[in-house]
N, C-alpha and C positions, 0 to 999 in steps of 0.2 A: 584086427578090429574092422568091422564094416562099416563101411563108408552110405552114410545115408545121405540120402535125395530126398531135400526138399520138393511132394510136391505142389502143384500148382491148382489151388481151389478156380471151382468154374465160378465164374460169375453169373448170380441166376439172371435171369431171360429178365428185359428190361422190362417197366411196369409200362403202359399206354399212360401216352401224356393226360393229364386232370380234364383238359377240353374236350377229348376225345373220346373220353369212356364211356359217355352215355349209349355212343353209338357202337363203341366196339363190343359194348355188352349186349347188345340187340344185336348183332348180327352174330355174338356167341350162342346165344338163345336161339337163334335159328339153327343152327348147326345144328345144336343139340337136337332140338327137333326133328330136322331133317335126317338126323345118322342113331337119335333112337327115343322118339315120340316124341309126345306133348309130356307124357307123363315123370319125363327123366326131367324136366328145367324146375331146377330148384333153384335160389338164390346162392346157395353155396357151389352148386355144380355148375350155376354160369358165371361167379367171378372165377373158378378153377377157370373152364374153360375160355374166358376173356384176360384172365391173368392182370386181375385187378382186385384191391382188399374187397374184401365181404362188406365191409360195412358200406362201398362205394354202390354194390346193386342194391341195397335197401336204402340211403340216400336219393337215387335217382327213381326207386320204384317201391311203392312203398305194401308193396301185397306182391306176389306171384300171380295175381291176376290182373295187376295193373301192367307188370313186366311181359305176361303173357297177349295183352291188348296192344302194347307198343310195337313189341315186334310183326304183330298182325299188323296194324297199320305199316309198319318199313317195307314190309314184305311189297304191299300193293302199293307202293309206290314205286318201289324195283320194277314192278308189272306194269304198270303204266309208263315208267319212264321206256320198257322193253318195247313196250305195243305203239308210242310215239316214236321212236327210233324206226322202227318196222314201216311206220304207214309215210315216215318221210320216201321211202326205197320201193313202196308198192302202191301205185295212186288206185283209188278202192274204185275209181268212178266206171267198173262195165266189172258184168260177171266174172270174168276170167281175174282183172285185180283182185275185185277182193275177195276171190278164191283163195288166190295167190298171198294175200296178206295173211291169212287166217291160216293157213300150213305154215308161214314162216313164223307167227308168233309159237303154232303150236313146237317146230322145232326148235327155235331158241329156248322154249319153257323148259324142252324135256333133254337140253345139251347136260344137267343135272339133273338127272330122273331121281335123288335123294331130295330137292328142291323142290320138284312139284309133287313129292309127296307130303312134304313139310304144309302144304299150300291144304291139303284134303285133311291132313290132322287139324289146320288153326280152324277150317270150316266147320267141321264137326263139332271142334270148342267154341265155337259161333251158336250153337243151337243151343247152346248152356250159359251163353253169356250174353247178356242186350247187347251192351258196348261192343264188341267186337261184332256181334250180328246189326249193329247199325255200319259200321263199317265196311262191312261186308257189303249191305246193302248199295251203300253211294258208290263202290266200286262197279258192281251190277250198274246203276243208275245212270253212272259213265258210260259203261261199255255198250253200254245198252243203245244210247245216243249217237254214241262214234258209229255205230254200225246204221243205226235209223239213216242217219245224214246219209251214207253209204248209199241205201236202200230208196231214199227219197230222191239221191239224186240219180239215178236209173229208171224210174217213176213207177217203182213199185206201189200197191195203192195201197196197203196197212202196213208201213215203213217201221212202225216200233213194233209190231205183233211180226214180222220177220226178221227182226234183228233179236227178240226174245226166242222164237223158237231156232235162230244157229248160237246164241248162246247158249243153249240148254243143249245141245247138240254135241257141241266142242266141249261142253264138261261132262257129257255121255262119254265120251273117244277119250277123254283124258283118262277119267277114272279103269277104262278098260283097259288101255295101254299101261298103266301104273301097275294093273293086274297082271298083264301080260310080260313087260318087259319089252313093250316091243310097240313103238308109234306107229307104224304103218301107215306112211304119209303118203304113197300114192292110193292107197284104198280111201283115205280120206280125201283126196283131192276131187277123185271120181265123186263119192258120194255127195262132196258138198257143191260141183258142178249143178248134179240135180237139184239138190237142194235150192240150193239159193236162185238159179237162172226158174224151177218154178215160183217163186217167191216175189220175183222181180214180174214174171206175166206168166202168171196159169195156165193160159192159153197154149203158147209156144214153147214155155220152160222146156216141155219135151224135146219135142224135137228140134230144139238150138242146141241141144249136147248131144256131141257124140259121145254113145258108151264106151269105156275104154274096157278091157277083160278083166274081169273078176281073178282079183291074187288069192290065191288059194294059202293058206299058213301053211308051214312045217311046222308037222307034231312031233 
């Protein structure tokens, strides 16, 4: 007669406490985004992946375009809290800072290159949505500011019209890199040398940098 063994049932994965789900489901939603689109975040595929009931993401959000707006907003808070941690460590006030700030936010964005592309799918869903493209907007509005101050106090003389064209700049270099696979932070340091030092005085910008050589890619 065989002798049977009781086995031992696993215990499933514990649920996330009731306070905490609003947020652990928004940062489920981002996943999802970031490891495979905007178009995978369903309310059922993110309380699976928050391992939370179903009825807890429709409770807290009550459309997948409201759930799709929240998580945009968590998102640029992460980015702001990122780029406030950053400018404590890099003081912006002479060319070379906030050279030097603007490669370090670019590298901490891209430590998750699945993350900052999460970042270019919620934009995209921004150009189909007010809410999330007003959101978008005052993030812009922000960044836009942080850098003018940058720009004004080096006594550039159109301090917001240079802080829009290296914003627009840095999400040029993002979007290529995302393409790439590949940041390529000393190419950008160089470049935004120029950049910004003519930006700060026309005049001089030039010849206050020195060129460093052009990195050539491996194909």
């Amino acid at each position: 007669m065989k002798k049977t063994v009781a086995r031992k049932k696993l215990a499933p994965p514990a649920l996330a406490p009731a306070e905490d789900r609003r947020g652990v489901i928004l940062d489920a939603a981002l996943r999802l985004i970031a490891n495979e689109g905007i178009d995978s975040v369903t309310h059922r595929r993110v309380a699976a992946a928050a391992n939370v009931p179903l009825g807890s993401t429709t409770y807290y959000f009550e459309s997948r375009e409201a759930l799709l707006r929240e998580t945009f907003r968590r998102y640029l808070e992460r980015v702001r809290a990122l780029q406030n941690r950053v400018a404590r460590t890099k003081p912006k006030t002479t060319v070379a800072g906030l050279v030097d700030y603007l490669v370090e936010v670019t590298q901490r964005g891209f430590e998750d290159e699945k993350m900052a592309l999460a970042e270019y799918e919620l934009t995209l869903f921004a150009a189909r949505d007010e809410e999330i493209a007003e959101a978008l907007h005052d993030w812009d509005a922000h960044m836009i500011g942080h850098l003018a101050r940058a720009f004004d106090s080096m006594g550039a003389a159109r301090p917001f019209d240079a802080a829009h064209t290296v914003l627009n700049m840095m999400r040029g270099h993002e979007l290529d890199s995302l393409s790439r696979h590949d940041t390529n932070l000393p190419d950008l340091r160089r470049r935004l040398m120029v950049v910004v030092a003519a930006l700060v005085n026309p005049e001089t910008g030039r010849s206050s940098v020195t060129s460093a050589p052009r990195r050539t890619r491996s194909t």
